[in-house]
Every structure is written in structure tokens, then in C-alpha cells.
C-alpha positions in Angstrom: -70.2 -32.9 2.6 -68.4 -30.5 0.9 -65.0 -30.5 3.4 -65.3 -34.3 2.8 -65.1 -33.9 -1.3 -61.8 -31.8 -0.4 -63.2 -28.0 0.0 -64.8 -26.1 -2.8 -61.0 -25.6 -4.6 -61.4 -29.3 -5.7 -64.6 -29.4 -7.2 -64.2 -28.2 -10.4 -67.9 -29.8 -12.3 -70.8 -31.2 -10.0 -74.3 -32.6 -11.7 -76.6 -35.3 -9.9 -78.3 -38.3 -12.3 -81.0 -39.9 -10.6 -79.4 -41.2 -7.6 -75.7 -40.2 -8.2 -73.5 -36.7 -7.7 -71.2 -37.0 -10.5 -67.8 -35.0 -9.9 -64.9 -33.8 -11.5 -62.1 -32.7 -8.9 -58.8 -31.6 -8.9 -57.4 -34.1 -5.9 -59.3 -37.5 -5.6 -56.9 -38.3 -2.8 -58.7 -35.2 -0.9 -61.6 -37.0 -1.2 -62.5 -38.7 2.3 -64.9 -41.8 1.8 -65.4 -42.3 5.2 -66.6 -38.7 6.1 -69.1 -38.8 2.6 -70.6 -42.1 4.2 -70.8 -40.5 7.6 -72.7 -37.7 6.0 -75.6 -40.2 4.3 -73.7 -41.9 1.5 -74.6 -45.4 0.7 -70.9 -45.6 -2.1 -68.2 -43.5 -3.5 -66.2 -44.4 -6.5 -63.7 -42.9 -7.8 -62.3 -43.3 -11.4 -59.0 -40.8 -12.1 -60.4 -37.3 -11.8 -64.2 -38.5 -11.6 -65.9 -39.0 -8.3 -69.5 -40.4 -8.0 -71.6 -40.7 -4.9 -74.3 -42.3 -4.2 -77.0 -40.4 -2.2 -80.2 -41.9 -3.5 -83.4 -40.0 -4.4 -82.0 -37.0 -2.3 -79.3 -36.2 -4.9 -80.6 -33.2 -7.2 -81.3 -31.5 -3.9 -77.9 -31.8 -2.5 -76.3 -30.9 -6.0 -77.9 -27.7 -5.7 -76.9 -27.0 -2.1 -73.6 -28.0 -2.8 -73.6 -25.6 -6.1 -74.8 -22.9 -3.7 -71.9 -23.3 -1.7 -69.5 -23.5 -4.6 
């Protein structure tokens, strides 16, 4: 999941809320939708900068995998 948010360089903030990984990245074009979908996510949107995925209830747990890896 992390290769498909563009590598660890573009995350620059990462929280989950509820359902939702909430990101702040350097590249959104890095971002590959199709690969975060692949890996479990039911949407992606992406506002300037700001990148949300939707995991479902599994989110907190995978924000703090993903934070371990960052």
C-alpha cells in the first residue's frame, strides 16, 4: 500500500478517522488508485495535496503499519 501512495518520500502526514486514511503528500499524481484498490480499497479521493482512502473498519490498524514503515 505504501509503493501505491508513491513511496514513503511522499507521505508527509498520515491519520485514519473511522473508516478513512487521511493523507497529505507531496505528489498526488504518484498516487496509483488502481494499485490502493487492488490492495483492499473500497475509494480514493484526492483533493490538491490531500488523499483519502477508504479502508473501512480496518483503517487505524493500517495507519499504524503504514506509520511504522514511515
Amino acid at each position: 500500500m505504501l509503493a501505491a501512495l508513491g513511496g514513503k518520500e511522499n507521505v508527509t502526514e498520515l491519520e485514519s478517522c473511522i473508516t478513512r486514511l487521511r493523507l497529505v503528500v507531496n505528489n498526488p499524481g504518484a498516487v496509483d488508485e488502481k494499485r490502493l484498490k487492488a490492495a483492499g480499497a473500497v475509494g480514493v479521493m484526492k483533493v490538491g495535496q490531500v488523499v483519502q482512502v477508504v479502508l473501512g473498519t480496518s483503517a487505524e490498524r493500517i495507519e499504524q503499519i503504514l506509520k511504522d514503515m514511515i
